[in-house]
C-alpha positions in Angstrom: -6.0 17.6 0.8 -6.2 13.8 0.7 -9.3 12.0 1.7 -9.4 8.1 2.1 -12.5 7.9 3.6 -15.7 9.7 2.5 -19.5 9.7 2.9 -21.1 8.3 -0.2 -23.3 5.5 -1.9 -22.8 1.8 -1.1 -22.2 0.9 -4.5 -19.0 0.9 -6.1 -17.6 3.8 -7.2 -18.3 5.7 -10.4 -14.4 5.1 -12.5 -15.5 7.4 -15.6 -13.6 10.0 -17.5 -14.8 13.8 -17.0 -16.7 15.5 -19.7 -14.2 17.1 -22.3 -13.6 18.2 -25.6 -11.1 15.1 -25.5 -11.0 13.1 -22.4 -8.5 10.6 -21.9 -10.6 7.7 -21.2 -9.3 4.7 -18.5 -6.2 4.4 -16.8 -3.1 6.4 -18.5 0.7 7.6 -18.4 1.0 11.0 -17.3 4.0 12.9 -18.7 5.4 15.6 -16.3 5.6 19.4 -17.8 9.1 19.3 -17.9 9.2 15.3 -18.9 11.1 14.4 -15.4 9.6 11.0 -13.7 9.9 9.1 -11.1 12.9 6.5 -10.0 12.0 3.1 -11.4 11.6 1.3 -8.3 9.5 -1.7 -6.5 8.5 -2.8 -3.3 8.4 1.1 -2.0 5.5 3.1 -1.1 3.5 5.8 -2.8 1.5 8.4 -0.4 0.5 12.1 -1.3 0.1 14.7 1.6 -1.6 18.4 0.4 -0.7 19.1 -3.3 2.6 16.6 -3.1 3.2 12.9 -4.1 6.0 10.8 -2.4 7.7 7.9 -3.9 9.7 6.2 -1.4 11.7 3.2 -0.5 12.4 0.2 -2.4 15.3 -2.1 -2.9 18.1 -0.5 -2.8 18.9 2.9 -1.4 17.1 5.6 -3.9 16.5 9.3 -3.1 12.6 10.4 -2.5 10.8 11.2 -5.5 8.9 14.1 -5.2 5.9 15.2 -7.9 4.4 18.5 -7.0 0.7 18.5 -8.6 0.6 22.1 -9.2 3.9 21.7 -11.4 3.2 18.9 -12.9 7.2 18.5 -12.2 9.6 15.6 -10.4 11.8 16.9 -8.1 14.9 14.6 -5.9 14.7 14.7 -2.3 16.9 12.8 0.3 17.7 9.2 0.5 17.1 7.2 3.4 19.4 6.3 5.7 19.0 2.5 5.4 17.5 0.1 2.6 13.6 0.2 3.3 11.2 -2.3 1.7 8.3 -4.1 2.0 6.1 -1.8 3.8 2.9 0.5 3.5 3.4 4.3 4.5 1.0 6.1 6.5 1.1 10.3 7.1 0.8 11.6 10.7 1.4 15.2 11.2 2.4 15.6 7.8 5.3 13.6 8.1 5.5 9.9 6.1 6.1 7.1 8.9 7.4 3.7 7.6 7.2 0.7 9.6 6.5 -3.3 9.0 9.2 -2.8 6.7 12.2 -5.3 5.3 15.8 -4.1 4.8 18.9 -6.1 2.3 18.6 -8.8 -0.1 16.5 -11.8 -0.9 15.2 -14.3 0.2 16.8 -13.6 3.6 15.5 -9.9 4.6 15.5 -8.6 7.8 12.8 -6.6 9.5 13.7 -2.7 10.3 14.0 -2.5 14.3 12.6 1.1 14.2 9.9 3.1 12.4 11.8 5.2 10.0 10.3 8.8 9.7 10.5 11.4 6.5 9.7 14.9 7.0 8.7 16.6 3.5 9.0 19.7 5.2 12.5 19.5 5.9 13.3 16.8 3.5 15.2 15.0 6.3 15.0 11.5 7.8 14.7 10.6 11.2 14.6 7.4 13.7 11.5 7.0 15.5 10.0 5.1 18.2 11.7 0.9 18.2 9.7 -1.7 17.8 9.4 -4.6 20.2 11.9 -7.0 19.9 9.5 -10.0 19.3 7.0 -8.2 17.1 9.2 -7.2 14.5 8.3 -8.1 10.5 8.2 -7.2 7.1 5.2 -6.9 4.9 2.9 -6.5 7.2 -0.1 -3.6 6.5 -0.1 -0.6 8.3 -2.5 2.4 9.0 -3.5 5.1 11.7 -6.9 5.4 13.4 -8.2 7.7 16.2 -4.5 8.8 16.9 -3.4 5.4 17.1 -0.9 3.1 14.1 -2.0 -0.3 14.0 0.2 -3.2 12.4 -1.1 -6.0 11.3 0.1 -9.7 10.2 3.5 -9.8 7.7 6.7 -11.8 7.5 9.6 -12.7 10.3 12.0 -14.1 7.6 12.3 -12.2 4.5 10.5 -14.5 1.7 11.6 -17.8 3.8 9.1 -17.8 6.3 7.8 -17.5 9.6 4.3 -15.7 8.6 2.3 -14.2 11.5 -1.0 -12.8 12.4 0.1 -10.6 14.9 -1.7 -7.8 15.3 0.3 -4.5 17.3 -1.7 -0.9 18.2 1.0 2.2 19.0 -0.6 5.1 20.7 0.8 8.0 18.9 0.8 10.4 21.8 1.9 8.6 24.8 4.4 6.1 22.7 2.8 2.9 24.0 2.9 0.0 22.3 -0.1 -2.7 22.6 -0.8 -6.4 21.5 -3.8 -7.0 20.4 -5.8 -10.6 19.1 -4.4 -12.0 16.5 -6.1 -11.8 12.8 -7.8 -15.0 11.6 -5.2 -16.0 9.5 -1.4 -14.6 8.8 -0.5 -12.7 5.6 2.4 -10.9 3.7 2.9 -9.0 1.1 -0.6 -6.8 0.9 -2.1 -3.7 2.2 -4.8 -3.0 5.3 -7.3 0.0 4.9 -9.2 1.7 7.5 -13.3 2.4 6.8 -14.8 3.8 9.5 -14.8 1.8 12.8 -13.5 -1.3 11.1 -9.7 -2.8 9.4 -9.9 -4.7 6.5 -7.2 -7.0 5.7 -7.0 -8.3 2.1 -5.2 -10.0 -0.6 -1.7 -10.8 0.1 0.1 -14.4 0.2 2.3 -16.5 3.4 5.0 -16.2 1.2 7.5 -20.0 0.8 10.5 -18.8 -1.3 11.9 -22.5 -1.1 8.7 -23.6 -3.1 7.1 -20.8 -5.1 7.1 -17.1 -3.6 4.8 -16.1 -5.6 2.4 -18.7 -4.4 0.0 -19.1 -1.5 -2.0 -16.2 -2.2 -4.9 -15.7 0.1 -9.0 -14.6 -0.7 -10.2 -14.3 2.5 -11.0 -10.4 3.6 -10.3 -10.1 7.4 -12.2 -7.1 9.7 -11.2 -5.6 12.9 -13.8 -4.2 14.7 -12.7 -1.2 16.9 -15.8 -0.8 18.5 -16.2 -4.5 19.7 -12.5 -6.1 19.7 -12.9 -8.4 17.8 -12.3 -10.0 14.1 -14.5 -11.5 11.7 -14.4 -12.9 8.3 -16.2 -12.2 5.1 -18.2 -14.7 3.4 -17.2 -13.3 -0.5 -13.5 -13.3 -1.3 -11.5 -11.7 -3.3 -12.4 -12.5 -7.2 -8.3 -11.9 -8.2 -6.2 -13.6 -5.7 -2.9 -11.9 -5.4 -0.2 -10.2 -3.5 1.7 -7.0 -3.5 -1.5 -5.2 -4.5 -2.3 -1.5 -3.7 -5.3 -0.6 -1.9 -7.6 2.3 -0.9 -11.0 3.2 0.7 -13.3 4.8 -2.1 -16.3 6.0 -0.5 -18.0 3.1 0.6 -15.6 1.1 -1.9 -12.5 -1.0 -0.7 -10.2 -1.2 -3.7 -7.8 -3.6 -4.3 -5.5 -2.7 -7.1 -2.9 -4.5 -9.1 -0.3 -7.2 -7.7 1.5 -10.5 -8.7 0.6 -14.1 -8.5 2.4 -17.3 -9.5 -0.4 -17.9 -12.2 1.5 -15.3 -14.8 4.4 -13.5 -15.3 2.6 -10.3 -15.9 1.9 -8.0 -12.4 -1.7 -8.0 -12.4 -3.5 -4.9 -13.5 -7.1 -6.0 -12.4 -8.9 -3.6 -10.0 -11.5 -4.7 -8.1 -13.8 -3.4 -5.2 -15.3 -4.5 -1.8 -18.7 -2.7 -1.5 -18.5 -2.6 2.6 -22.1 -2.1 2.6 -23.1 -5.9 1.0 -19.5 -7.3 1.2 -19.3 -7.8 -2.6 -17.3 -7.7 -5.1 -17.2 -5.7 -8.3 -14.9 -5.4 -11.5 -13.3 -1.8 -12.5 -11.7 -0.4 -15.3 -8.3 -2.5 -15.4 -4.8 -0.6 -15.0 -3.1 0.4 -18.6 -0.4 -1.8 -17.1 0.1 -3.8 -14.2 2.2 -3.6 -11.5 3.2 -4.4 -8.1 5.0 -3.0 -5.0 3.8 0.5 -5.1 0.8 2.4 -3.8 -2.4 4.3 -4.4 -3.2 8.3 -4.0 -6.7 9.2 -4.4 -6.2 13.2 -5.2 -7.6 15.8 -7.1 -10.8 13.8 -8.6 -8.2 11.2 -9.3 -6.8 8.4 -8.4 -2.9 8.1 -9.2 -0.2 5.0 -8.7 3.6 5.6 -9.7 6.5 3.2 -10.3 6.0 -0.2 -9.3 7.4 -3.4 -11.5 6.0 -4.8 -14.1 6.1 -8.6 -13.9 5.9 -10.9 -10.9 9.3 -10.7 -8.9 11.4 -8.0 -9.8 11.4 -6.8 -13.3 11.3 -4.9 -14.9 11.4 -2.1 -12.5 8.9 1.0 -13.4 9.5 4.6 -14.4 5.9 6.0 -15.3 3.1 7.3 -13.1 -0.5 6.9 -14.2 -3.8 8.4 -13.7 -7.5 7.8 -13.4 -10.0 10.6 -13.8 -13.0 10.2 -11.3 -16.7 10.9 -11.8 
């Protein structure tokens, strides 16, 4: 079973390898049994539900790639019925919901009307719920909480423009949708986690194809408050500023993990956690290569990203999945 959120120490996470005979130390490429891998791909989503990892989306219309951890195998599932981009996956019911997504080509993407639904149980696709008309955007960071899928911020023109901080609760159960106060500022291209009673918001860009896309990366680390309503700000930002990072709640750890930035061509391999106890910042054990545009399982006593690309932009597209052994 997956766990995002944990009870543990305020300090950053132990990243060390496990005592071995001959541990792989840091970040590395693991090699499936049978040598399969994933579909190189980029802006698509990485989750894991049980003992499975799902590679999904992208540009493009590519088939779901499935790694089953007891195998240590890749296996094809179905494609999707449209191009799906830009988004962050969350698992409800053990099925993968995608939503704030982007479908065709740059710099003029549209937003998906309708949260698009994957069953790994079936390996089948399904519409689900529409979203409203005038709330619909790419980019934007997603996640459940208390049987309820909150979207927040993202992009109403592709890379063009027309960033917002809206901020949109769906109940899960009664299919309501819900607009809620806006986020301090408006962001694309990043990922929103859920720590206990709170939404963090970080990283990401208002993304200007017409000047640099890859500019206009943002610091600031915005929290919704369940409990109260309301949004606040930290004082510490972000040490790496970047977009189209990963991210993932550690313990009491935020990580944000790789990304891209208009100050090099490389994707960023830096990882880098928000203690949510002191609201600062700490320095990890970098990624053995950097990337952009996929995700970040925490499984197992490790912690596992897949595909992705490899410079800002799009290229070169990723093939490789890679792993970091937990204390």
């Amino acid at each position: 079973m997956f766990f995002l959120v944990a009870c543990g120490s305020s300090e950053p996470p132990a990243i060390t390898p496990p005592e071995g005979p001959t541990p792989q130390t840091g970040w590395h490429e693991i090699i499936a049994t049978d040598s399969s891998a994933p579909t190189a791909r980029h802006e698509a989503a990485f989750i894991g539900i049980d003992d499975k990892y799902y590679l999904l989306g992208g540009r493009g219309i590519k088939p779901v790639d499935i790694f089953d951890n007891k195998t240590q195998v890749w296996s094809s599932g179905a494609k999707p019925p449209v191009e799906i981009h830009h988004f962050q996956p969350v698992v409800w019911n053990k099925e993968i919901l995608l939503l704030g997504a982007m479908t065709g080509g740059y710099p003029g993407e549209t937003p998906l009307p309708d949260i698009h639904v994957y069953s790994p149980a079936t390996d089948s696709w399904s519409t689900g719920p529409e979203i409203p008309a005038d709330r619909r955007r790419g980019g934007a960071g997603a996640v459940i909480h208390n049987n309820k899928l909150y979207l927040v911020c993202g992009i109403t023109d592709g890379h063009r423009g027309g960033h917002v901080a809206w901020f949109d609760e769906y109940d899960l159960k009664t299919g309501a949708w819900r607009k809620l106060p806006d986020a301090p500022r408006a962001r694309d291209h990043f990922q929103a986690v859920v720590h206990g009673s709170k939404l963090y918001a970080l990283a990401g860009r208002t993304t200007t194809a017409a000047t640099n896309p890859f500019a206009n990366t943002i610091g600031e680390v915005d929290v919704y408050d369940f409990k109260t309503g309301a949004w606040s700000t930290l004082s510490d930002t972000l040490p790496t500023h970047r977009a189209g990072n990963a991210a993932i709640v550690l313990n009491d750890s935020i990580l944000v993990v790789g990304g891209e930035s208009k100050d090099q061509l490389l994707a960023h391999s830096e990882v880098e956690a928000l203690s949510v106890a002191t609201g600062k910042w700490h320095t990890l054990d970098s990624l053995s290569r950097g990337r952009h545009g996929t995700g970040i399982i925490h499984h197992d006593g490790k912690l596992i990203m897949a595909s992705g690309c490899g410079h800002h932009g799009g290229e070169p597209e990723l093939d490789d999945m890679i792993v970091y052994e937990l204390e």
